[in-house]
C-alpha positions in Angstrom: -2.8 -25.5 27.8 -3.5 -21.9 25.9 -5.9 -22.2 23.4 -4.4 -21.9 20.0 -4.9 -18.7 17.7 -7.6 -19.5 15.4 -9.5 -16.9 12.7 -12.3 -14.1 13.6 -14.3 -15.6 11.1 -15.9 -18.6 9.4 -16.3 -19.4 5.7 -19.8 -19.1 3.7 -18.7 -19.5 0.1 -15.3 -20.8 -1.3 -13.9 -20.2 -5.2 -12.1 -22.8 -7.0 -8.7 -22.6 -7.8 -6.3 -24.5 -10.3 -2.4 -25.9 -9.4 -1.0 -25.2 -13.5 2.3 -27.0 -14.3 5.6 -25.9 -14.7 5.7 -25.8 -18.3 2.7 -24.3 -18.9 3.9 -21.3 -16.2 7.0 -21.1 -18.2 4.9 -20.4 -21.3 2.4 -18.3 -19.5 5.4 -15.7 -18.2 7.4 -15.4 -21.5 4.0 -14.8 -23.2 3.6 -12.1 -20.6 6.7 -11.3 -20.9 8.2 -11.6 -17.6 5.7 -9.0 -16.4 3.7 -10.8 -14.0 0.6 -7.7 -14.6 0.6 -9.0 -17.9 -0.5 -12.6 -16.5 -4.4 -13.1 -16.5 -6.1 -14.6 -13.2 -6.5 -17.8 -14.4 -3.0 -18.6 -15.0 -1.9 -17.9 -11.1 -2.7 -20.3 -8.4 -2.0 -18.0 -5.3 -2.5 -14.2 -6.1 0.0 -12.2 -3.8 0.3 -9.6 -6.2 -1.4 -7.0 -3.8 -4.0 -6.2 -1.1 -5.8 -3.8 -2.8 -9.2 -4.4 -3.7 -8.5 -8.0 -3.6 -10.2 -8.6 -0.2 -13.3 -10.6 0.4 -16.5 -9.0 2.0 -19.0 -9.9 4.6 -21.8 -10.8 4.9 -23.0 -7.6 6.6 -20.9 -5.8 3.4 -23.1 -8.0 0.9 -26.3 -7.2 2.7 -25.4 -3.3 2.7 -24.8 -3.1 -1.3 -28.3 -4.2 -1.3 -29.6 -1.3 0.2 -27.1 0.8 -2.3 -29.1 4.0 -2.9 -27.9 4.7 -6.5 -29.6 8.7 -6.8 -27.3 11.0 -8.7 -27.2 13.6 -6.4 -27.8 13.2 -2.4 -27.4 9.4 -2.1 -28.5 8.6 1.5 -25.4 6.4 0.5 -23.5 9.0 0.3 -24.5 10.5 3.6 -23.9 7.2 5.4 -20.5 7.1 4.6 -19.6 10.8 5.5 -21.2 9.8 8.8 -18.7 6.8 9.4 -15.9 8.5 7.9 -16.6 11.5 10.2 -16.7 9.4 13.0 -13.5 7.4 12.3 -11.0 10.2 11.4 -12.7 13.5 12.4 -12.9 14.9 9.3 -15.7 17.1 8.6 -15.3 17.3 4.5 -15.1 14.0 2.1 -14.9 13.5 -1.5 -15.6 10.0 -2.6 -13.6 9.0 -5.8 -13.1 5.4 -7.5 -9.7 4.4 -5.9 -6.7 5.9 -4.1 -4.6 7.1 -7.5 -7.8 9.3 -8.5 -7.8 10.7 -4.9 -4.3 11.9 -4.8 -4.6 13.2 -8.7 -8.2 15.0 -7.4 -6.0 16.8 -4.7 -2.7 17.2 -6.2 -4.2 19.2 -8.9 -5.2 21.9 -6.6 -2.0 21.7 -4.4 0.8 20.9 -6.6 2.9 22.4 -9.3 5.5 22.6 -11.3 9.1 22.9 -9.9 7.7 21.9 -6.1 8.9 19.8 -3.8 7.2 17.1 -1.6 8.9 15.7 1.6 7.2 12.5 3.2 8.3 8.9 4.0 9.1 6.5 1.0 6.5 7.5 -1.4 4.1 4.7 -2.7 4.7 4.7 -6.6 1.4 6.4 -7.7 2.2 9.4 -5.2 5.4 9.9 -6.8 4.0 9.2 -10.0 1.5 12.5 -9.8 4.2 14.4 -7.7 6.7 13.6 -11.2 3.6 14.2 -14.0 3.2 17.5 -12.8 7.1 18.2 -12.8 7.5 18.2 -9.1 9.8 16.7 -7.1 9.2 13.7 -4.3 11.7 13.9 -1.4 12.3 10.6 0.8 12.6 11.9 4.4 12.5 8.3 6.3 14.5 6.9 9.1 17.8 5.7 8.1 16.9 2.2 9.8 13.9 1.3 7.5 16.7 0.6 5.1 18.0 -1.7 6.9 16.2 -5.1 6.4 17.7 -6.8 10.1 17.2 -3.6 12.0 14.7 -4.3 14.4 12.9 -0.7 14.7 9.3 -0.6 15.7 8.8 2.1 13.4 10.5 2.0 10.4 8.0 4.1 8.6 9.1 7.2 10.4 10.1 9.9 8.8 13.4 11.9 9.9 13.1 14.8 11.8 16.3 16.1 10.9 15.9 15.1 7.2 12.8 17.1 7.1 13.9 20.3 8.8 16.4 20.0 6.2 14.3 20.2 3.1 11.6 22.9 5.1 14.8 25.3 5.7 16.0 24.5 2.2 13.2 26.1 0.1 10.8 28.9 -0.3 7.3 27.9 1.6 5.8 28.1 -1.3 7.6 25.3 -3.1 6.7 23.3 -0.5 2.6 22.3 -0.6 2.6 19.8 2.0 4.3 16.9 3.6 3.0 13.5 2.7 3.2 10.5 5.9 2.1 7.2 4.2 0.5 5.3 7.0 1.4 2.3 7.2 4.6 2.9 4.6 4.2 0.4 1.7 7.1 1.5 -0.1 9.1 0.8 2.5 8.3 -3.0 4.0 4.6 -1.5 5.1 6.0 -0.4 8.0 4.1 1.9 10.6 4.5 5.3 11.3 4.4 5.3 15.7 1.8 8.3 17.4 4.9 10.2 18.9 6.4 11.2 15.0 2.8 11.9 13.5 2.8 14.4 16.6 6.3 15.8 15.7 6.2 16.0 12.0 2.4 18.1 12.3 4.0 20.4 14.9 7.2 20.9 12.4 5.0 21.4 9.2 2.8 23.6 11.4 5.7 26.1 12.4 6.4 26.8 8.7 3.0 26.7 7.9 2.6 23.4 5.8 -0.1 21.2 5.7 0.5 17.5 6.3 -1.3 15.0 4.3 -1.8 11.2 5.5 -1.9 8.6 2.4 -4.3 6.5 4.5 -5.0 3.5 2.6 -3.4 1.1 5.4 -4.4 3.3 8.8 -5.8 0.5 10.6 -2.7 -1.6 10.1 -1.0 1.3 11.3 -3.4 1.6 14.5 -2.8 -1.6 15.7 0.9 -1.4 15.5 0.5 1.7 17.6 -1.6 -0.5 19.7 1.0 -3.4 20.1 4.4 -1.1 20.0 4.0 2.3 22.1 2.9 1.5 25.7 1.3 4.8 26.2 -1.6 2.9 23.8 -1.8 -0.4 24.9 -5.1 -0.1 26.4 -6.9 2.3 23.9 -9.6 1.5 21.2 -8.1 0.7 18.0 -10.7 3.6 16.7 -9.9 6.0 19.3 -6.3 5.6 18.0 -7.1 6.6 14.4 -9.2 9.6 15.6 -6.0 10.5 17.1 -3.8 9.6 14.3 -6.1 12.0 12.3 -6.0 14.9 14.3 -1.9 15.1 13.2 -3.6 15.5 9.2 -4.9 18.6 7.6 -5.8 16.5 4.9 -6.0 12.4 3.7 -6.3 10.3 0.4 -7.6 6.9 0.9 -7.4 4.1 -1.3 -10.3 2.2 0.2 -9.3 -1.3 -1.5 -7.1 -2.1 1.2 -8.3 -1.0 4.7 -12.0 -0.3 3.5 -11.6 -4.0 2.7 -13.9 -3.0 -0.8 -12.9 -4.1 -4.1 -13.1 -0.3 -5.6 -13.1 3.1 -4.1 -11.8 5.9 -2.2 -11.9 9.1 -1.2 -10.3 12.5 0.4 -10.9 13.8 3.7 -10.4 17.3 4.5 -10.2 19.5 7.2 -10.2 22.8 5.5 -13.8 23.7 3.8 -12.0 25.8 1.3 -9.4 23.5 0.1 -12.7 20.8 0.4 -14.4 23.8 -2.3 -11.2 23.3 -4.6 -11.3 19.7 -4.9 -14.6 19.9 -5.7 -14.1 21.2 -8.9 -11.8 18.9 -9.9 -14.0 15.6 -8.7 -16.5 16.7 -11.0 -14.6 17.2 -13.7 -12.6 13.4 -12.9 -14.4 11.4 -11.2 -18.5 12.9 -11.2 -20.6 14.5 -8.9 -19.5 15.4 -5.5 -21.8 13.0 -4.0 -20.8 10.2 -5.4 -17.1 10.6 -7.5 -16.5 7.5 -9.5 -18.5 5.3 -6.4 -22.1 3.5 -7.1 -24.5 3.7 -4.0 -23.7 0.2 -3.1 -20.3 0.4 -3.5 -20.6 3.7 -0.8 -22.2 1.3 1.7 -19.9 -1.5 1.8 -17.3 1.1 2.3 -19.1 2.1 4.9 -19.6 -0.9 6.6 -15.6 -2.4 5.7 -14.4 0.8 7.5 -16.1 -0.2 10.6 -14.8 -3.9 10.6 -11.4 -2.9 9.7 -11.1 -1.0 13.0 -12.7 -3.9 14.9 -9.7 -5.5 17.1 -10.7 -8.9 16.7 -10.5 -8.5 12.3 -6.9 -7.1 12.9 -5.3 -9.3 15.4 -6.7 -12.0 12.7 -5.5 -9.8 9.6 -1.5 -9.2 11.2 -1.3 -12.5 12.4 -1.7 -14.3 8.9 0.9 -11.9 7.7 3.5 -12.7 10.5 2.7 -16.8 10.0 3.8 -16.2 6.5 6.8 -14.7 7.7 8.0 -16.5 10.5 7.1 -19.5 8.4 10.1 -17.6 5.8 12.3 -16.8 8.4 12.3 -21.0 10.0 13.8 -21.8 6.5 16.4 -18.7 7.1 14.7 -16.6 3.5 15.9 -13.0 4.3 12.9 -11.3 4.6 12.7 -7.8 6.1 11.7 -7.2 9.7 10.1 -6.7 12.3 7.3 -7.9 9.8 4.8 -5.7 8.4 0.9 -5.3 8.5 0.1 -5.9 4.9 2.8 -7.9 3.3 6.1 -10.0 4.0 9.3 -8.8 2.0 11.4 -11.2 1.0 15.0 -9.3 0.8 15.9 -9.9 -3.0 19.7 -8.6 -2.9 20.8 -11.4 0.1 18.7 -13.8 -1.7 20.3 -13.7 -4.9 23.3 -11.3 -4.5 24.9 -12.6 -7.7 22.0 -10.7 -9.9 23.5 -7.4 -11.1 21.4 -4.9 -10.1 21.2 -3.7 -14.1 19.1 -6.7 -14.9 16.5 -6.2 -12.0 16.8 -8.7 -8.8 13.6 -8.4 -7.1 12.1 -8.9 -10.4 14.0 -11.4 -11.0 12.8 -13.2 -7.8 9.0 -12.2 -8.8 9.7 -14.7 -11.8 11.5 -17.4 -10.4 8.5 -17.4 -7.7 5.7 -18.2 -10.5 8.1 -20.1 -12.5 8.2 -22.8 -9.3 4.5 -22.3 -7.7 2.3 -20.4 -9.3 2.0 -17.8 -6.7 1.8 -13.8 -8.2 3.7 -11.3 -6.3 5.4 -8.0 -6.8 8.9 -6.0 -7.1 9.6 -3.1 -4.6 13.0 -2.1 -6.7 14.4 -1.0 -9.4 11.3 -1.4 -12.1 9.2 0.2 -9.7 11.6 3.1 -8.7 11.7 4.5 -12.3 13.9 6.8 -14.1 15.4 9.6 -12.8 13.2 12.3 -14.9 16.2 14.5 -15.2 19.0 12.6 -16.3 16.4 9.4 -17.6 18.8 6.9 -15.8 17.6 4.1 -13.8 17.4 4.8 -10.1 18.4 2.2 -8.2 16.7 1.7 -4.8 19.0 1.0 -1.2 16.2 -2.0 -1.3 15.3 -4.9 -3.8 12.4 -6.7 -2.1 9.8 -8.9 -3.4 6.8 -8.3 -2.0 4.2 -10.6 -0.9 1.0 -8.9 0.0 -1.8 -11.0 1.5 -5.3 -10.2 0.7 -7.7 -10.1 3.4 -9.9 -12.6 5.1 -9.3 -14.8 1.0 -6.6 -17.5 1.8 -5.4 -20.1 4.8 -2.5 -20.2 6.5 -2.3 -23.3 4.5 -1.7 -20.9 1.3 1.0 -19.4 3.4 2.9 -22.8 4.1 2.4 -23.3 0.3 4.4 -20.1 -0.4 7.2 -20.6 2.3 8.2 -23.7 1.0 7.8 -22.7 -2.6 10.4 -19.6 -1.6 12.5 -22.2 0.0 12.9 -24.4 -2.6 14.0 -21.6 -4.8 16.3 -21.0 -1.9 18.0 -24.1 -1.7 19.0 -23.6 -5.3 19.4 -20.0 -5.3 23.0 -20.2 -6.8 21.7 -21.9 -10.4 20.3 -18.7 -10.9 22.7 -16.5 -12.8 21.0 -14.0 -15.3 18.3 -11.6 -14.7 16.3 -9.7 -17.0 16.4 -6.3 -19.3 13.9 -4.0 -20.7 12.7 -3.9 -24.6 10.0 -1.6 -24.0 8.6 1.1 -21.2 6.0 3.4 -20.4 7.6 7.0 -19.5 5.8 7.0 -16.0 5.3 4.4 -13.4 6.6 1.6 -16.0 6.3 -1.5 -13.6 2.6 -1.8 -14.5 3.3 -2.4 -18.3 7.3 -3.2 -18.7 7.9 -5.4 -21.1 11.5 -8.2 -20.4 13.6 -10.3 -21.9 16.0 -12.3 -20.6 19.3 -10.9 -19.9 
C-alpha cells in the first residue's frame, strides 16, 4: 500500500480558538456592518481572510529574530538578506520596505505618472490602486480562459500575447513605464504564470524597450506549478526555477507576508543600479533608511530564513496540497469552485452559486457573509466591491468573475479546518435558493473601498 501524504512538519505550540454561535455572528457582522475587515479576531473561528502575513514561523525563523541586528545603518541583518535575496532571484540591488503596498508605491513613484498606462495580468487591488492614485490607467492583458472558471488551463495567469502587442502598438513608449506579471495571479484564482510566457512577454517588452516588472509576493507557488505543469521542468530545483523566473524581470515588488512566510515586510529588487539610486530616495523619505525601510533587524532575518524554506520542495508540496484538499473536498459536494486549483487559495464561483443575486447588490460579498453567518470562518470577495469604480465615469465595474476567496494561511490550520469549511459551504449550498437579497453600499472610501465599505442589506 502507498504511504499516505502526511505534513513536512510537526507542531511545537498550538493557539486556542473559540466556535461563537450563530446569533452572536449575526450580531457581530451587522455591528461590522457586513464588512467582514471590520470584524475583530476574536469574533472568527477560522480566518481565511488572507495569506498574507498570517503564516506561522519556524523554529529556525524564531531563533533568527534573536540574532536581529537592530543598527540603524549597516545592519549585518540587512546584509544577510541581500545575500539570500541575491541568491534566490539574481538581483543585484534591494530595498527592504514594511509590506508589498509600500514597495509598489516606493517604485511607482519613480516610474509612473499621470495619463500612463500599465498592461499586466489581472492586477491585485493595491497595484491598481497606485496605478489609479496617480491618474494612470491599469490594462488587463490575461488569457481569455482564466475567465472561465471550468476551463482547465494550466496557466491561467498568462498574459495575452496578442492583447499586449495591442496596447504596446497603441501608445507612445513613453506612456507606457513597464508591464506588470503578477506571479502567481491573485486576482485572478492565484493562478500561475508558466516559464514559456515570462520568456515571451520580456522578449516583447524588450523590443519596444519596456521594462517588465514581477509582483512577486506568491513566486514560489508559482515555481512549483512550473515544476508540476511544463515538462521541460520536471526535474529542476524549485530555486533554480525562480532564478530563472527572475531573469524574465528588470524589476520586482515583493510582499514578503505571503511567500517570505513573515508576518510583515517586503521589498524591491532591481536590476538596474540607477533606477535602484531612484527608489532610494523615495524609501527614505516612506519607509526609512535604505538599509532597513520600514523592517526591524529581526524582522530582516526571519525573512531571510522564510525565503529559503519557501523554496524548499518538501514545504511546498505540503503548502499546495492543503489548498487542493480544501478544494477537492468543495468540488465532492459539487460547490463550483474555480479550477484547476490554485496555490494560495480555493475560489468558490459566487455567480453559479447563487445566480439569483443581482450583481448590483454584490454576490461574492454576499457569499463572504452567508459563510460567517453559518461557521464562523472569514474569507474574502474577488468582485465587484473589490473591482471599484470606474474613476472616469464613477460607476461600478462589474468584474467577468464573482469569487469568494478562501485563502489558507501557511503551515496554521489542519486539513481538519478544511473539512470544517467544505461542509460549512455545503450546507449553505444545499439551501442556496432561500437566499434572495444581497447587500448595498451606505458609505465608501474613493480608492480601494473593499477594505472599509460599509452595507446594508438590500
Amino acid at each position: 500500500m502507498e504511504l499516505p501524504f502526511a505534513e513536512s512538519y510537526k507542531i511545537k505550540m498550538v493557539e486556542a480558538i473559540r466556535k461563537s454561535t450563530r446569533k452572536e455572528r449575526e450580531l457581530w457582522i451587522r455591528d461590522a456592518m457586513y464588512n467582514v475587515f471590520n470584524l475583530s479576531s476574536r469574533q472568527v473561528y477560522i480566518d481565511l481572510l488572507t495569506d498574507s502575513g498570517t503564516g506561522a514561523m519556524s523554529d529556525l525563523q524564531w531563533s533568527a529574530i534573536m540574532q536581529g541586528d537592530e543598527s540603524y545603518a549597516g545592519a549585518s541583518s540587512y546584509y544577510r538578506l541581500k545575500e539570500v535575496i541575491r541568491e534566490i532571484t539574481g538581483f543585484r540591488y534591494f530595498l527592504p520596505t514594511h509590506q508589498g503596498r509600500a514597495a509598489e508605491n516606493v517604485l511607482f513613484s519613480v516610474l509612473v505618472k499621470e495619463g500612463d498606462i500599465v498592461p499586466g495580468n489581472s492586477h491585485f487591488d493595491t497595484t491598481k490602486g497606485h496605478i489609479e492614485f496617480r491618474k494612470a490607467t491599469a490594462v488587463d492583458c490575461t488569457i481569455e480562459e482564466a475567465f472561465d472558471t471550468e476551463a482547465e488551463h494550466p496557466f491561467k495567469g498568462n498574459i495575452d500575447l496578442g492583447k499586449l502587442e495591442s496596447v504596446l502598438t497603441s501608445m507612445p513608449r513613453e506612456k507606457i513605464p513597464f508591464v506588470i506579471v503578477t506571479i502567481t495571479c491573485n486576482s485572478s484564482g492565484g493562478q500561475p504564470v508558466s516559464m514559456e510566457n515570462l520568456r515571451a512577454v520580456h522578449k516583447m517588452a524588450s523590443r519596444y524597450n519596456i521594462p517588465v516588472v514581477f509582483d512577486a509576493a506568491r513566486f514560489a507557488e508559482n515555481a512549483w506549478f512550473i515544476k508540476q505543469r511544463e515538462m521541460l521542468y520536471r526535474d529542476t530545483d524549485i530555486r533554480d526555477i525562480a532564478r530563472e523566473m527572475f531573469t524574465f524581470a528588470d524589476a520586482m515588488t515583493m510582499s514578503s507576508k505571503k511567500d517570505g512566510i513573515v508576518n510583515i515586510g517586503g521589498f524591491i529588487g532591481f536590476r538596474d543600479e540607477e533606477l535602484y539610486k531612484k527608489a532610494s530616495v523615495y524609501n527614505i523619505m516612506f519607509e526609512g533608511y535604505i538599509t532597513y525601510g520600514g523592517m526591524s533587524g529581526r524582522d530582516m532575518n526571519a525573512l531571510a530564513q522564510g525565503l529559503i524554506e519557501a523554496t524548499e520542495f518538501s514545504y511546498l508540496q505540503t503548502r499546495i496540497n492543503q489548498v487542493a484538499w480544501l478544494g477537492n473536498r468543495l468540488r465532492e459536494f459539487g460547490v463550483p469552485v474555480l479550477q484547476p486549483f490554485g496555490g494560495h487559495a480555493i475560489f468558490v464561483d459566487a455567480k453559479k452559486f447563487l445566480p439569483q443575486i443581482p450583481k448590483e447588490e454584490f454576490i461574492a460579498q454576499t457569499l463572504v457573509v452567508e459563510l460567517y453567518k453559518e461557521a464562523g470562518v472569514r474569507s474574502s470577495e474577488i468582485g465587484t466591491l473589490l473591482a471599484d469604480r470606474d474613476p472616469v465615469s464613477g460607476e461600478n465595474r462589474y468584474p467577468e468573475m464573482e469569487l469568494l476567496r478562501l485563502a489558507v494561511p501557511r503551515r496554521v490550520y489542519t486539513n481538519n479546518h478544511m473539512d470544517f469549511v467544505a461542509v460549512a459551504l455545503n450546507n449553505i449550498y444545499e439551501r442556496r435558493e432561500d437566499i434572495r437579497k444581497g447587500y448595498k453600499i451606505i458609505r465608501e472610501a474613493p480608492i480601494m473601498r473593499h477594505f472599509t465599505v460599509e452595507l446594508e442589506k438590500a
